[in-house]
N, C-alpha and C positions, 0 to 999 in steps of 0.2 A: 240212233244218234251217232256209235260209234260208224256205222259206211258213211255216213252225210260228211262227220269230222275226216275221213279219210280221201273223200271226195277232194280235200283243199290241197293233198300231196301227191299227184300224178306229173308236174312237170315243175320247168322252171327252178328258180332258186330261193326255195323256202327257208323259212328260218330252223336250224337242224334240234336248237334246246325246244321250241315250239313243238315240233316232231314227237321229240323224244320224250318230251309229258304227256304225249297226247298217245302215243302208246303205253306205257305204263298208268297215267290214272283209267284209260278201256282196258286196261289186260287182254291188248291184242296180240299174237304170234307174230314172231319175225321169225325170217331163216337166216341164218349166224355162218358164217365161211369162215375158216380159219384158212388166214391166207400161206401162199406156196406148199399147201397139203392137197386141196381141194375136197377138203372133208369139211360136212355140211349138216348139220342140224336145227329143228324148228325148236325154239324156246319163248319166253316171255324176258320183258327187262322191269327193273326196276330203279329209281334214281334216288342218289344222296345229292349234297351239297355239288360235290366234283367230282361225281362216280357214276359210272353206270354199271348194275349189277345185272350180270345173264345168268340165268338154271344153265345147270349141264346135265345131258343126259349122263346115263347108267354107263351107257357103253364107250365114252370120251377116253379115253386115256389118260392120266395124267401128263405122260409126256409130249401131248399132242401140243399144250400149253404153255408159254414162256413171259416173263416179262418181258417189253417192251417188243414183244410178237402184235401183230394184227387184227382183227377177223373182221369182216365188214357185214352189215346187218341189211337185209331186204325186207318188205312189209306187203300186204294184199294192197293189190290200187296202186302200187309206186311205180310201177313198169319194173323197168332195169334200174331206176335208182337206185344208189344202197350210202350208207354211212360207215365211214371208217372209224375206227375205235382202236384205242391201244391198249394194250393189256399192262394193267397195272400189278395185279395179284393173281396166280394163276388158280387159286381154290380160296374160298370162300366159304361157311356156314351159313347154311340160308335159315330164315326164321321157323320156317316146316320143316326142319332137320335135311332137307334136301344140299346138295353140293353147289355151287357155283363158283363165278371167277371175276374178279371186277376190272373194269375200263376206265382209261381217264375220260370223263366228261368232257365234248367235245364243244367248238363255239363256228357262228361263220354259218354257212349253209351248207344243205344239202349236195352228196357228190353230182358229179354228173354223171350222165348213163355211162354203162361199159358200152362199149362196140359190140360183145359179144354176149350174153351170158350161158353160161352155164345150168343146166336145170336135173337134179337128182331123181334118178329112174331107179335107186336101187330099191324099192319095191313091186318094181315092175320084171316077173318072171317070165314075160315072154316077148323081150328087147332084147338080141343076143349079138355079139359082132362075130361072123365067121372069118375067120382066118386060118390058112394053113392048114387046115381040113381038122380043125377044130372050132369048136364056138363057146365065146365067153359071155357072160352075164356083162351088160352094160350096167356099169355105174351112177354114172352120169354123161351129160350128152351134150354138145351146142351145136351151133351150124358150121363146124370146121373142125371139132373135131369130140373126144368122148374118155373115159376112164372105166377101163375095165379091169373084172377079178381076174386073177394072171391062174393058171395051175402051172403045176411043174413039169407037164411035159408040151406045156408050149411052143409054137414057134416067136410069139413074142417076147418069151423067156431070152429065146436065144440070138431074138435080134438085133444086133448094135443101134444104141441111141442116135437117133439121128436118120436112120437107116431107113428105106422104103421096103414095109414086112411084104410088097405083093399086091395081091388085088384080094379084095375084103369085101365082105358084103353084112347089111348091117339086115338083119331077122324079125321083124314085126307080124307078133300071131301067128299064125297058122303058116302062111306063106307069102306074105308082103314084104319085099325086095326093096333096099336101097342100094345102087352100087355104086363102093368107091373105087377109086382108078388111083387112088394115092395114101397110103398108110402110114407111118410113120411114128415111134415111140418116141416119146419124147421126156419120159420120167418115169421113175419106179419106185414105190413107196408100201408099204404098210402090204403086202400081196397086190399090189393093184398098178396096173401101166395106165401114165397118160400118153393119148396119140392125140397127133393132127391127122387129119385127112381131108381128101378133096373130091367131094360126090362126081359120079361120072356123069359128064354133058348130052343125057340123053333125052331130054322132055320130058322124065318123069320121075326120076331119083330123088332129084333136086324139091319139086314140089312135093315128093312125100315124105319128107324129111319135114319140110316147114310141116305139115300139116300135125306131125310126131311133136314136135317141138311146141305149139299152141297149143295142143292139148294135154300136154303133160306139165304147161303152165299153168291153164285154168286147175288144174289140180292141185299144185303148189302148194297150198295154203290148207290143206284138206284136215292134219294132222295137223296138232302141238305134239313134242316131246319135251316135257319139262324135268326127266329124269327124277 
């Protein structure tokens, strides 16, 4: 019943309160962004009158969380759609003793796609970016560009934002090669750099990137974290 109901939100401009009952009375999983962080969690929601309540995991921070901060919420079947949400209260007492944080209830329709998204690979231990003749644990990932764990004797530690860190190559398995021709930091946050990058035009970087990138969204949804 719940994939049929879900079947009704893969495009177009649905109704977003429709949406948003119809994942809380399934108790389906969404993945929850808290935005200009790029940190990423799978939760469930729940709804009041003018509220929408999300779990937060164990490992959130409190400070990750503000009023009148963002996070935008994605669902299995929506593609790239997601819903923007404003944070009303950043904690919460949930009725299972668990933590959350509540959103203003929103009205109007569903967003429209991003151009881009983003897809969370940090359970994935053998997705590494080399750079600098070191390699890091990728983060997360999209087709331009990715966020990775920083250490401290990096060369992306030491390279000015905005900067081109060189030529990088991105590590899948054993020895599957993606090469980029253009690196670039572009944030630093919590241990973690975001870059842009731009695959090298070879016939085959490029496609195996997408194919990184589709599979690690059919995965998406694989997990709840409801802390």
């Amino acid at each position: 019943m719940a994939k049929k109901w879900l079947g009704l939100f893969g495009g177009g401009q649905e109704d977003v309160s429709e949406l948003l009952e119809g994942l809380a009375r399934h108790r389906l999983p969404v993945q929850a962004e808290i935005e200009q962080s790029h940190i990423r969690f799978q939760t469930q929601l729940s709804l009041k009158e003018k509220a929408v309540i999300l779990a937060k995991p164990l490992t959130l921070a409190a400070s990750e969380l503000h009023t009148g901060g963002y996070v935008r919420i994605r669902w299995a079947g929506g593609g790239q759609q997601a819903v923007r949400l404003e944070i009303m209260a950043p904690h919460f007492n949930l009725p299972n003793g668990g933590a959350g944080f509540v959103c203003k209830r929103p009205t109007g329709s569903v967003a429209a796609k991003r151009k881009r998204e983003r897809y969370d690979t940090s359970r994935f231990t053998n997705l590494k970016l080399e750079v600098g003749g070191g390699a890091h644990r990728v983060l997360d990932l999209c087709a331009s560009g990715c966020r990775v764990a920083m250490t401290a004797d990096s060369s992306l530690a030491r390279t000015a934002l905005g900067k081109d860190a060189g030529g990088a190559i991105l590590l899948i398995g054993d020895g599957t090669r993606v090469e980029l021709e253009l690196l670039i930091p572009r944030s630093r946050h919590g241990g973690a750099v975001g870059c842009e990058f731009r695959v090298k035009q070879d016939g085959r970087s490029a496609k195996i990137l997408t194919q990184v990138l589709q599979s690690v969204q059919s995965r998406q949804f694989d997990r709840v974290h409801t802390g």
